[in-house]
N, C-alpha and C positions, 0 to 999 in steps of 0.2 A: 649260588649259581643264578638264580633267579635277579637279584641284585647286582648281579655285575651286569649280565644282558641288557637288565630296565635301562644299567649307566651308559652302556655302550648306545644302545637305540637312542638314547638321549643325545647322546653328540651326536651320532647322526642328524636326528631331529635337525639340533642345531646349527649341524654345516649347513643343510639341506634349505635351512631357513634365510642363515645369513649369508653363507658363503658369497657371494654376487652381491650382496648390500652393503657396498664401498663409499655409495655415493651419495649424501643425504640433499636433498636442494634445501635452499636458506641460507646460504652461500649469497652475498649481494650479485645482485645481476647488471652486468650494464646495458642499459637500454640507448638505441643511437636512432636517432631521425637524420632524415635524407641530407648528406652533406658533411655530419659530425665525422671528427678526425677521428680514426682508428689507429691505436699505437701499436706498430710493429718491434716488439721485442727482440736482443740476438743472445743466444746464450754458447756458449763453450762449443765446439768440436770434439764429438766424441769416438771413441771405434765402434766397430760392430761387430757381432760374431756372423751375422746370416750375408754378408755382402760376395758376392760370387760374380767370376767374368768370366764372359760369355765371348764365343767366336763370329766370326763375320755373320754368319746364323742364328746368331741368338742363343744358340747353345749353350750350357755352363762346361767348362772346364775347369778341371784342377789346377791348382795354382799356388803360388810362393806365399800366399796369405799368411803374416806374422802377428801376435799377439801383442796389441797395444795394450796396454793398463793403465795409462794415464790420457790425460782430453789436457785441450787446448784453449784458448783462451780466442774470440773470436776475434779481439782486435790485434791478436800477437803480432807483432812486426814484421815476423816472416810472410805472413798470407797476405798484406797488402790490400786488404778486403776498406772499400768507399768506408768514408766514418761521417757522423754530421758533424755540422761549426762545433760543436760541443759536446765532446761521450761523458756521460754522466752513468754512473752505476747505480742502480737500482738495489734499494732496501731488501735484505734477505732475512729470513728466519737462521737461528743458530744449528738446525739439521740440516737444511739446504743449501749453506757456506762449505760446512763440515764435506759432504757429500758431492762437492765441486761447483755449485752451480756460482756462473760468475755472468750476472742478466746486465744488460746495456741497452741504451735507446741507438737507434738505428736510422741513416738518412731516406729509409724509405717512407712515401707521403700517399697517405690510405684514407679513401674516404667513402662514409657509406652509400652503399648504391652511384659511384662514379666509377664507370670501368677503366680499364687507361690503358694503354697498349704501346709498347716499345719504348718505356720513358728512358731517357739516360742517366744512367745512376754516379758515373766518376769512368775516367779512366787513368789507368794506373801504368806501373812499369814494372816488372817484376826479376830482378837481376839472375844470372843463371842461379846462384845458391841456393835462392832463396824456391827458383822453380824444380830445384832436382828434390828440396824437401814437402817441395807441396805433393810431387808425383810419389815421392812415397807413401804418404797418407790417403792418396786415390789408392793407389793401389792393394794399399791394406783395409781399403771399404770404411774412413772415416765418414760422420754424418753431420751437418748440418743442423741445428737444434732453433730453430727459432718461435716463438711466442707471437700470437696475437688474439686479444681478449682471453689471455689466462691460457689459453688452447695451445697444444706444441704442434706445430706445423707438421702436416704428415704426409705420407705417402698410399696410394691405396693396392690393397692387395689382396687374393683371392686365394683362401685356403680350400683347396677341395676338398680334404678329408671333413669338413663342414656344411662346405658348400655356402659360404660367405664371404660378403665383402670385408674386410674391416681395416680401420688406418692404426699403420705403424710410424708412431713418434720419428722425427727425424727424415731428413732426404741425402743422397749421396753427393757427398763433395766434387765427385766427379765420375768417370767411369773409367772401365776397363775395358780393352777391345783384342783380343788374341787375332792375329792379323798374319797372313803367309806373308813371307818376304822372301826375297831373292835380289844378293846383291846390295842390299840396303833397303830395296824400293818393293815398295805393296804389289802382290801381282796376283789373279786371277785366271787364271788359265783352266779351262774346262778339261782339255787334253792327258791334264796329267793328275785327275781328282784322287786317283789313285796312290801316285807318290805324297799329294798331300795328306791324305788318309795315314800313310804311315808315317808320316810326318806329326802328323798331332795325336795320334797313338803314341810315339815317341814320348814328345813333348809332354803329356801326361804322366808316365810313367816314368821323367826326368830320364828318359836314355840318351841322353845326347849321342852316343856313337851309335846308335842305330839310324840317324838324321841321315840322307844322303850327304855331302860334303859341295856345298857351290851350289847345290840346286835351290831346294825348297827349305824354308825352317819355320817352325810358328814365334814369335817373339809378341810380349806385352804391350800394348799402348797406351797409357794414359792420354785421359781427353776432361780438362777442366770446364768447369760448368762456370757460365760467365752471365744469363740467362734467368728469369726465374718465372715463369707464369705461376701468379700467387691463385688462386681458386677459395672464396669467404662464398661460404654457404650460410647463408641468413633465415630466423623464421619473423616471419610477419605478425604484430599483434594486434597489427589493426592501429588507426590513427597515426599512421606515418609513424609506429613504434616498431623499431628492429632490435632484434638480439643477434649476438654471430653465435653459430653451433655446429661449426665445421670450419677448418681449415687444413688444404690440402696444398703443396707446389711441386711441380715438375721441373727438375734442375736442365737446364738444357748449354750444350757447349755449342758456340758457333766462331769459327774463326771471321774475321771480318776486320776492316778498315775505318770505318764510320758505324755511326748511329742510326742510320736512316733504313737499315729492315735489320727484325728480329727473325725471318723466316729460317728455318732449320733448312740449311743447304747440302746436308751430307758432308760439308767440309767442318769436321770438329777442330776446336782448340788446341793441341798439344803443344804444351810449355817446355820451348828448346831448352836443354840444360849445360848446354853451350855458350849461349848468349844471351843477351836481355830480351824481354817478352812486353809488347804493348798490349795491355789486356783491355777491353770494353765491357764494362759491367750496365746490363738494363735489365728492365724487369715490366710486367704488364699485369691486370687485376682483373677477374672478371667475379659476379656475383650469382651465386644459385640460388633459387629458394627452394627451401627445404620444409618439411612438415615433422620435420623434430623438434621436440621442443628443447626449452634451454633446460629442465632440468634433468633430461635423456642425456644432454650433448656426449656426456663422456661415456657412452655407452657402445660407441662404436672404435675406440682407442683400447676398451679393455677385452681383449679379445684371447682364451683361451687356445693355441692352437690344437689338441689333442687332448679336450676334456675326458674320454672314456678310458684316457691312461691312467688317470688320478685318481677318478672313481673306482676304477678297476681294481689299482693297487691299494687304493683308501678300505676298501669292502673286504677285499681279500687277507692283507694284514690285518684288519679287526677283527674277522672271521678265527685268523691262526692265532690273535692274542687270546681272542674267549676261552679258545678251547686249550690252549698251553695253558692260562692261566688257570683256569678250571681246577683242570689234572695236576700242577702242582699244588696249590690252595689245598683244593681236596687231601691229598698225600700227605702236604707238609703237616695241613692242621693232626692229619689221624696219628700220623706218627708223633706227634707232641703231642698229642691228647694221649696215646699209648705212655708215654714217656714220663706225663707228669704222674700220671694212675700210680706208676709202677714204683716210683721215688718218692712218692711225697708224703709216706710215711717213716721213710729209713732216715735214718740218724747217719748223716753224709761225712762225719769225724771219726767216728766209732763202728758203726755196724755196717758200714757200707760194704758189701760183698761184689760189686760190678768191677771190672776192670779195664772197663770203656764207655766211651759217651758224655754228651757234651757236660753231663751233670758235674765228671771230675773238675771241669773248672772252674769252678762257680769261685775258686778262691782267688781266682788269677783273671776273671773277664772285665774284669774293673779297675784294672791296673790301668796308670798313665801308662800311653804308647809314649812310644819314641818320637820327638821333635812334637809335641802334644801344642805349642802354641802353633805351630805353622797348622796345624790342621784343623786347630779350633778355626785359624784366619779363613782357610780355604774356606770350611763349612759356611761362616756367617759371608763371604763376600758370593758366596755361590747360590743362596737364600736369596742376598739382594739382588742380582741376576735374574734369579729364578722368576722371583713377585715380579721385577720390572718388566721381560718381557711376555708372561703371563698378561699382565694388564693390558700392556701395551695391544698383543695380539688377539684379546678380546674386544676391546675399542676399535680394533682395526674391524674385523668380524661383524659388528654392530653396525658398521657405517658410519661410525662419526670421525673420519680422517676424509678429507675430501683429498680428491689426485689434484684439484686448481690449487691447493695451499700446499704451495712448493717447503719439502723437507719437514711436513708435519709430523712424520711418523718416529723420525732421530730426534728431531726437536723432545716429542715427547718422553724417548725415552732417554735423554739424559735428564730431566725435571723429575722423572717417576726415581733414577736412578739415584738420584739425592736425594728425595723425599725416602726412600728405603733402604739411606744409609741406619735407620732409627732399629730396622729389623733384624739388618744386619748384625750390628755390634749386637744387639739382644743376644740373637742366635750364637754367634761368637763367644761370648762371654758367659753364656749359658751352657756352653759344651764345656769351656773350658773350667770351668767350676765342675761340670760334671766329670773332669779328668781329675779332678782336684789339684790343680795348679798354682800354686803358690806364685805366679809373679803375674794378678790381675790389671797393674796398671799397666803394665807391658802389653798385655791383650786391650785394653781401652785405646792406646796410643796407635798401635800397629794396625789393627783390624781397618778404619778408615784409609792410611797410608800405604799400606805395602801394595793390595791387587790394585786398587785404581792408580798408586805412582806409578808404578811397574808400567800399566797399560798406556798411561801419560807419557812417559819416557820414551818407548817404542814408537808410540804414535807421533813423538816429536822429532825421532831419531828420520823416520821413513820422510818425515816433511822436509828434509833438508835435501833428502833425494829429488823429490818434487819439484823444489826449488831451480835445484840443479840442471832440471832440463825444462824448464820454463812449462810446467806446466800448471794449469787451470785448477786444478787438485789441492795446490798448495795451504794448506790453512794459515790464513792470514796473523802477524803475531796479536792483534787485536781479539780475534774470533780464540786464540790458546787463551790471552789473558780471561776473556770469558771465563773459557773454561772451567781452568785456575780458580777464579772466582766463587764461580756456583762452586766447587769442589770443598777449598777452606769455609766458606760464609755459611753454606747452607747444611753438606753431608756431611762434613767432618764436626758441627756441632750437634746436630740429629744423631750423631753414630755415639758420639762422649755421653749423650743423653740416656741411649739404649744402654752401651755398656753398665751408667751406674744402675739405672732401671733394673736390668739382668743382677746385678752382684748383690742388689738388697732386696728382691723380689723371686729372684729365679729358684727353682728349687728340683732343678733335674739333677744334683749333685745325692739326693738322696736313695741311694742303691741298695737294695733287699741284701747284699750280702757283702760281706767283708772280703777283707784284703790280706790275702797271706804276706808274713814278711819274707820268704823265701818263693822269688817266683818256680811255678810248676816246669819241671822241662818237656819241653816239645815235641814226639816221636817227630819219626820220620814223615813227609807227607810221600802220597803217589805223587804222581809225575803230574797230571793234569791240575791240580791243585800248588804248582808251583806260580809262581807271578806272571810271567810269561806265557802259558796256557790261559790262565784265567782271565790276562787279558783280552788275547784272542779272540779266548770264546763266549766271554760275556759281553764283549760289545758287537757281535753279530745282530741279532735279533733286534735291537734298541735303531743301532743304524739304519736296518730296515726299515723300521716306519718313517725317517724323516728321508730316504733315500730321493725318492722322487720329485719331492720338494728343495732338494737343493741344486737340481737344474736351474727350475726356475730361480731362487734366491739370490745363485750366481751370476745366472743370465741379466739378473736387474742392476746386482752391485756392478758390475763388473763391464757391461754391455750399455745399461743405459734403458732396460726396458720397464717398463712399468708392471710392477708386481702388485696385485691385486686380489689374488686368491687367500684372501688371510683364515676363512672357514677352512678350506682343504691343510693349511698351516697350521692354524688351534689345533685341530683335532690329531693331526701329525705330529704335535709337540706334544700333547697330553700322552698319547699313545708311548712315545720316545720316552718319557720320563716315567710311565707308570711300568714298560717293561726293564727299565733299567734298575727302577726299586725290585722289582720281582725277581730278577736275575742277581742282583746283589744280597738280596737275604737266602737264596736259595748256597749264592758261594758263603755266606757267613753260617748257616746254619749247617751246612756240611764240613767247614774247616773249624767247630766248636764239637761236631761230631766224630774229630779227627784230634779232638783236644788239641787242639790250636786256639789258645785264646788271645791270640794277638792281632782280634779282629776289626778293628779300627781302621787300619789304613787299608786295609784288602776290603771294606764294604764299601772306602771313599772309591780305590781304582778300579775293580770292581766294576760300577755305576759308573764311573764317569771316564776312566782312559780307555778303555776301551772303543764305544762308541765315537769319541774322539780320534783315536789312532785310525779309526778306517774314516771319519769326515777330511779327515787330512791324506789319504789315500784318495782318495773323490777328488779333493781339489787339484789333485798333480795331473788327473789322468782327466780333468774337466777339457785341460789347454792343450790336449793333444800333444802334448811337450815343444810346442810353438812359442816359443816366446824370443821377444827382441829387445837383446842387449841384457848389457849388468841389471841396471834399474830397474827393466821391469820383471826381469828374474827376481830381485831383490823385494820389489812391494809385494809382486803375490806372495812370495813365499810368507813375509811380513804380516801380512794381513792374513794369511790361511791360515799363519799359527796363528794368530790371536783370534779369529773365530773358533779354532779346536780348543784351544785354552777357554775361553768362556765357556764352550760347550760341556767343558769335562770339570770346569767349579760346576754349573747348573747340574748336571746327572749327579756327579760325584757326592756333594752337597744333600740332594734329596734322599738319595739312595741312604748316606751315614746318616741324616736325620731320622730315617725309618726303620733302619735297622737298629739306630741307639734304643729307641724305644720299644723294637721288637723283644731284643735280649733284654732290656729289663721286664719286661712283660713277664717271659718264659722263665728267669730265673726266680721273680716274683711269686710265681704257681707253684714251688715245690717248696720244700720247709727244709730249712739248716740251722741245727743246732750248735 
């Protein structure tokens, strides 16, 4: 008891310490004197979940918001967005390709300490097609992603449950205006506030037949942003040395004929989807100083909205594991401390007089299960899993992944995930000896190929969807051959190394008790003990602890927002994994209590489908069942299983590795002659 508490206040300790230490400085800095060019970056158009439109009042209203899951590429064809004499793409990390980012230079021209006001950037023509797809992407609240000195351009915002300022990565591609009409034409009329009260009462609630008919109606406007006041907040280090440690822009739409004022005239943009559209693109700089330093800057981008949720549930589910785990620990130990007392004198051939209890199987718990390589595979690819994002989410915790090195955190964990191909096949090769399995090189061969082809395939299968609709997403076939590459060169020889390692070294094949050649037959189980209940209910409790954390995790895959709590995440994954061992030895030692020795694959699903089957229950009810189109029904679903699927190798995995060694332990402790 005392021992688990110390462990548990230890991770607390530890979130408490690191949780918020993302950002280490030692990061080179650029320093700029009065005049030096600043490069303005453009990266990909992404969606957003929080984008919301507002009526002639500024009010938000409900609205048709559809669920995008793929971004856009800033120079796509369709959006017609100013390019300079020469787009050049910019150098990526292998996580930050993978993960969409697709960075370009830009004809914007930035210099420090020179403000500039209503420069002209291009003007363009935009055909109706091409304007009825840009209006849907306003509409759906796409954002703008742009770069300069490493900084993602942002927007600033005020959370009150804080009571803080803080800036959110990205600006809106344009806006949305919920607008009365009458007739076709925008109208205002004081007289009748009432009819339009019920009118956008309606309009919320989609009742169209409750609208009067001819009168009033509320309908959408899209209003494109052509405009950009950039805002570089700089700190001073003295000697004419500047650093940037802010950037923020305000997208602004103005309809207009010429160049000659950028003043906001109440007359917005909206791109006819009728006809062609003359658009004017300009943009103006101005420069703040700031008393942040540069190794702060990104201190006001990572912004918790609703820290006391985390904490609250972080405290509270560790609270309910001490004390669950306590109560069974305690239990399980007495009653196996009772159990071995009472046995481990009797002669379990001859003079055994019991006629229940896990003791009777001792002849039968050591039997190979059914499809015995497919399980040793799962175990050892769910170890390598395990270790890689164990490491990973500890480096993260620590502070050594800075948010300016775009896609460090993928990056590192397909390098970690090769490198522990070696532990893998161990693991693998070491269970399946311990099934005693006669076709080793088969497990050497397969354990490397089958989980990571399997996941390669999928992930290749969902890229041609990508492709299909021109999106930013797509992984390049360069960035697959990568892949490919690290996969055969590095982890498939590290995995052949473990396996032989494992088959001339391993020695979990050596089990306290023999093997009947007549297996035992199985009573009946209760009901709750059948597959289906036990999934149910053993992946309750495990889900919980990572429950609240995968708001956030999907908010960042999926959205675009920067996830940075990796303390409140370590500790949520530890907790996730250490109750899913404890709920899977509690199902194995009662279904051996049930003389059910056929507990192998009920201690992998157990642990690990479980908790999966409700993380894939989360993700459907994440999108509000809002999604648009085949595709992107298709990726998420795509992508949901294959995070449930890793989830449920990682639990399932630890869970059998802890239970194989549990039951040898306990059948270790009594003596059979």
């Amino acid at each position: 008891m005392n021992s688990l508490l110390t462990s548990i206040l230890c991770l607390i300790s530890f979130h408490i310490i690191f949780s918020n230490a993302f950002y280490i400085p030692g990061i080179s800095a650029n320093t700029y004197h009065p005049g030096d060019p600043i490069e303005l970056e453009v990266n990909r158009l992404t969606p957003s979940m929080y984008f919301e439109h507002t009526d002639e009042n500024g009010q938000s209203v409900a609205n048709d918001k559809e669920h995008f899951l793929y971004s856009y590429d800033y120079y796509y064809d369709k959006f017609h967005f100013c390019r300079p004499e020469k787009v050049e793409r910019k150098s990526e990390s292998l996580g930050s390709v993978l993960f969409g980012d697709r960075i370009y230079n830009s004809p914007f021209e930035l210099y420090m300490l020179e403000p500039k006001e209503c420069v002209p950037l291009c003007k363009t023509t935009i055909p109706a097609d091409d304007a009825k797809f840009i209006n849907k992407l306003i509409k759906n609240g796409f954002f703008y992603n742009w770069l300069i000195d490493g900084l993602p351009s942002a927007r600033k915002i005020y959370d009150s449950k804080t009571e803080s300022i803080f800036y959110s990565s990205g600006f809106p591609l344009g806006s949305v205006s919920v607008e009365h009409m009458s007739g076709g034409s925008k109208v205002t009329i004081p007289g009748v506030s009432k009819l339009v009260n019920e009118a956008v009462k309606a309009y919320k609630k989609r009742e169209a037949k409750n609208v009067p008919a001819g009168l009033i109606t509320a309908e959408e406007v899209e209003y494109f942003a052509n405009h950009f006041n950039i805002h570089i907040e700089y700190h001073d280090r003295g000697n004419n040395n500047y650093r940037v440690v802010g950037v923020t822009v305000d997208p602004i739409s103005i309809k207009r004929d010429d160049f000659e004022s950028c003043t906001p005239t109440g007359n917005q943009l909206h791109l006819n989807e009728n006809a062609e559209n003359q658009v004017l693109f300009t943009y103006s700089v101005d420069f703040i100083k700031s008393e942040t330093a540069w190794a702060t800057r990104w201190d006001k981008y990572l912004h918790t909205y609703d820290p006391s949720i985390q904490w609250f549930s972080l405290i509270n589910f560790t609270i309910v594991v001490v004390l669950l785990s306590t109560i069974v620990i305690h239990a399980l130990l007495r009653a196996l401390k009772k159990d071995i007392s009472r046995y481990t004198d009797l002669n379990l051939d001859n003079s055994f007089t019991e006629d229940s209890g896990w003791k009777l199987t001792h002849g039968d718990v050591f039997r190979m299960p059914r499809k015995a390589m497919v399980l040793s595979i799962y175990v050892g690819s769910g170890v390598q899993l395990f270790l890689m994002i164990l490491c990973c989410l500890t480096v993260a915790a620590l502070g050594f992944m800075s948010p300016s090195y775009r896609g460090a955190l993928p990056t590192c964990m397909f390098v970690l995930y090769a490198i522990f191909g070696f532990v893998g096949s161990y693991t693998s090769m070491g269970v399946y000896k311990f099934f005693h399995g006669p076709y080793w090189k088969a497990n050497m061969i397969l354990t490397p190929l089958l989980v990571p082809g399997s996941m390669l395939l999928l992930i290749i299968f969902l890229n041609f969807f990508l492709l299909g609709v021109h999106s930013s997403g797509t992984i390049p076939a360069s960035t697959i051959i990568l892949m490919i590459c690290l996969w055969l060169l590095v982890s498939v020889p590290l995995s052949f190394l473990g396996s032989f390692v494992a088959f001339k070294k391993c020695n979990w094949n050596d089990n306290p008790t023999t093997v009947n050649e007549i297996p035992r037959e199985i009573p009946i189980q209760p009901w709750y003990m059948r597959s289906i209940p036990v999934v149910l209910l053993s992946g309750i409790v495990p889900f919980g602890a990572i429950a609240v954390e995968l708001y956030f995790i999907y908010s960042s895959l999926w959205y675009n927002k920067i996830f940075y709590m990796f303390g409140f995440l370590l500790v949520s994954f530890i907790l996730m994994i250490f109750t899913s061992v404890l709920v899977s030895i509690i199902v194995v030692y009662h279904s051996l209590c049930l003389e059910n020795w056929r507990w192998q694959w009920r201690s992998f699903v157990a642990g690990g489908l479980g908790c999966a089957f409700y993380i894939f229950l989360y993700s459907i009810a994440f999108t509000r069942f809002k999604f648009t189109g085949f595709v992107s029904i298709l990726l998420y679903m795509g992508y949901s299983s294959l995070i449930c699927v890793v989830s449920c190798l990682i639990t399932g995995a630890v869970s059998f590795m802890c239970n194989m060694f549990f039951v040898k332990r306990i059948f270790t402790s009594i003596k059979v002659h």
